[in-house]
C-alpha positions in Angstrom: 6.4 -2.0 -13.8 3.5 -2.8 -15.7 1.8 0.4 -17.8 -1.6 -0.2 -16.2 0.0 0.7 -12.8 1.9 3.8 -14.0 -1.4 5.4 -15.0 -3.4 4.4 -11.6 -0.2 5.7 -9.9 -0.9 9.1 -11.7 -4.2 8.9 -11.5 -4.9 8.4 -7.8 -1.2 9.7 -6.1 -2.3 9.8 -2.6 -3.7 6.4 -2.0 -2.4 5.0 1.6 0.1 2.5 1.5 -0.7 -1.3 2.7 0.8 -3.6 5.6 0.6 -6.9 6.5 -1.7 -8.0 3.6 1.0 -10.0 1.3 4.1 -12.0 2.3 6.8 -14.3 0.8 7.7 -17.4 2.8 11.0 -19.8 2.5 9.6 -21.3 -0.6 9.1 -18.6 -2.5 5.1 -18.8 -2.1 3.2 -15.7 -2.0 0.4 -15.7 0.5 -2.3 -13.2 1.0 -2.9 -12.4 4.8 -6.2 -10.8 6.1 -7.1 -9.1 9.3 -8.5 -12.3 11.0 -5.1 -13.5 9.9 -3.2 -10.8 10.8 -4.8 -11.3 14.3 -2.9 -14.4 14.5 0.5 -12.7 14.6 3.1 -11.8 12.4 3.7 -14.0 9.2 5.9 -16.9 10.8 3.3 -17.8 13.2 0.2 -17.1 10.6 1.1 -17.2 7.0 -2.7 -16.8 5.7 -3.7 -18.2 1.9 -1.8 -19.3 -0.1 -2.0 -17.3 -4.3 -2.7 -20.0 -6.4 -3.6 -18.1 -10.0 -0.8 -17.7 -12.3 -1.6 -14.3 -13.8 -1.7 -13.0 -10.2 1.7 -14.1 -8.7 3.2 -12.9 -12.0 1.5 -9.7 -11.8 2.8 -10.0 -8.5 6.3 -10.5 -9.6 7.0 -7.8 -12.3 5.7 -5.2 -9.8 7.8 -6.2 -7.5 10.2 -3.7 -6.4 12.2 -1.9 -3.3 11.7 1.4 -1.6 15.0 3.7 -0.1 14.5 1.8 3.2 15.2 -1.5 1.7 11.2 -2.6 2.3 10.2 -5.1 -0.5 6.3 -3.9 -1.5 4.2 -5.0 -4.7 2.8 -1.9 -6.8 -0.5 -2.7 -6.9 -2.4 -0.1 -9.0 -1.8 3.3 -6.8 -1.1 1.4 -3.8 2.4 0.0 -2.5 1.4 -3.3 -0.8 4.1 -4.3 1.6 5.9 -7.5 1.4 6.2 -10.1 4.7 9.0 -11.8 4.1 9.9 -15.0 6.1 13.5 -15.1 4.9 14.8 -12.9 1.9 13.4 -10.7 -0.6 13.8 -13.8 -3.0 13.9 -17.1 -3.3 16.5 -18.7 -6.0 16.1 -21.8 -8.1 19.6 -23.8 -9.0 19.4 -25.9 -12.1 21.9 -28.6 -13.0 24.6 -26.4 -14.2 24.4 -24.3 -11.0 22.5 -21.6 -12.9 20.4 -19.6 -10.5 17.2 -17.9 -11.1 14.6 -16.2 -9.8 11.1 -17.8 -9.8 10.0 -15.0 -12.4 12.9 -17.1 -14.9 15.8 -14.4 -14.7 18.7 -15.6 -14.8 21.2 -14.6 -12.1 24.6 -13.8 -11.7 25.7 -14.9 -8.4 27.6 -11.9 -6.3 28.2 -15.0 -3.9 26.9 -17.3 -1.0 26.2 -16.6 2.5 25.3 -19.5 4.7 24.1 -18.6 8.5 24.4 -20.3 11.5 21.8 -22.1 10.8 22.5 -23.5 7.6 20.2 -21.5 5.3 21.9 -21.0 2.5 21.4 -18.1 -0.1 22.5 -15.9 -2.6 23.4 -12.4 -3.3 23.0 -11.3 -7.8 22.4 -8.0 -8.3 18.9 -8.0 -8.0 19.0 -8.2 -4.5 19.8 -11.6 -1.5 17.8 -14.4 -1.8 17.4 -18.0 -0.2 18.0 -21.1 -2.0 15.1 -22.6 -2.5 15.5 -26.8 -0.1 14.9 -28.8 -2.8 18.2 -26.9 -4.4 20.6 -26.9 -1.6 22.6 -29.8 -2.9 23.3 -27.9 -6.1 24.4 -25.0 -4.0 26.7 -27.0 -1.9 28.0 -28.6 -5.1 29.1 -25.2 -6.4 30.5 -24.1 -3.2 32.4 -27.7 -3.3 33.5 -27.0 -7.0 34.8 -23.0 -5.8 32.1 -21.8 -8.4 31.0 -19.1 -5.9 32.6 -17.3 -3.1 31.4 -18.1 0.0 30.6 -15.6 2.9 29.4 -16.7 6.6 26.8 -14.3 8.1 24.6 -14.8 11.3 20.7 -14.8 10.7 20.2 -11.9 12.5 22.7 -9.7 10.5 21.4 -10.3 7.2 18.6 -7.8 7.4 21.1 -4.6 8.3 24.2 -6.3 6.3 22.1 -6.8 2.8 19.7 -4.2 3.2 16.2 -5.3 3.6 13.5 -5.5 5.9 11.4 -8.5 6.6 9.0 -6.7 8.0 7.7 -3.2 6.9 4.8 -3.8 9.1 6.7 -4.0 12.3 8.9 -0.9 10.5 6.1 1.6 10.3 4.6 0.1 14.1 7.9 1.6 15.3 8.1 4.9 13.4 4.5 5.9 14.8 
């Protein structure tokens, strides 16, 4: 976490936290989502604007973190901004030699694969489950072919409660009030 935002967190404590306003879609774009936005619906039917600045995503990125409920948010100054996400807390890039990394360039050890149902394939590293990015999916089926990685099958809607996240922390605190 970046310094700046230690000091804001100190400074203002009690600032309310944010929903809705940020989410992470298959691709691993960020998009910011306002109320006429939110309006819409949730983030697969409305995904709002998509970040385009550099500085911000990675800003974004290294203040990226997990809360004890497994709800992906974005320390932004004093305030936790909630995290959408369309699929997974991340999204993976596989280079040539079946590397993966994140889109912030950490290189991850792979835990193993889980494909759904559906064919989505992704991948678990200690940093938490994260989809394999579709231009990538080739190299992920390659390392499955070459028994580089183990491979788990999990349906779509068990990988929220089985890997421990939530893809929506707005629909989360809708049902706690």
């Amino acid at each position: 976490m970046d310094d700046l935002v230690k000091q804001a967190m100190q400074k203002w404590p009690n600032v309310p936290h944010c929903y809705g306003w940020l989410g992470l879609d298959m691709r691993g774009d960020w998009y910011m989502r306002d109320d006429q936005v939110q309006s819409q619906g949730g983030f697969a039917q409305a995904k709002g604007s998509k970040l385009q600045h550099l500085k911000l995503i990675e800003f974004i990125q290294r203040n990226y973190m997990v809360d004890v409920h497994g709800q992906w948010y974005f320390q932004n100054g004093p305030q936790r901004v909630f995290v959408e996400l369309q699929a997974a807390p991340f999204v993976w890039r596989i280079h040539d030699d079946l590397s993966v990394w994140s889109s912030a360039a950490a290189l991850q050890q792979v835990l193993h694969c889980v494909v759904d149902e559906l064919g989505q394939v992704y991948v678990l590293s200690a940093q938490g489950l994260g989809l394999v990015h579709t231009q990538d999916v080739w190299l992920a089926a390659q390392a499955l072919e070459e028994k580089r990685w183990n491979e788990k099958k999990v349906l779509s809607s068990e990988l929220e409660s089985t890997y421990g996240f939530v893809k929506s922390p707005m629909l989360r605190a809708l049902s706690i009030t």
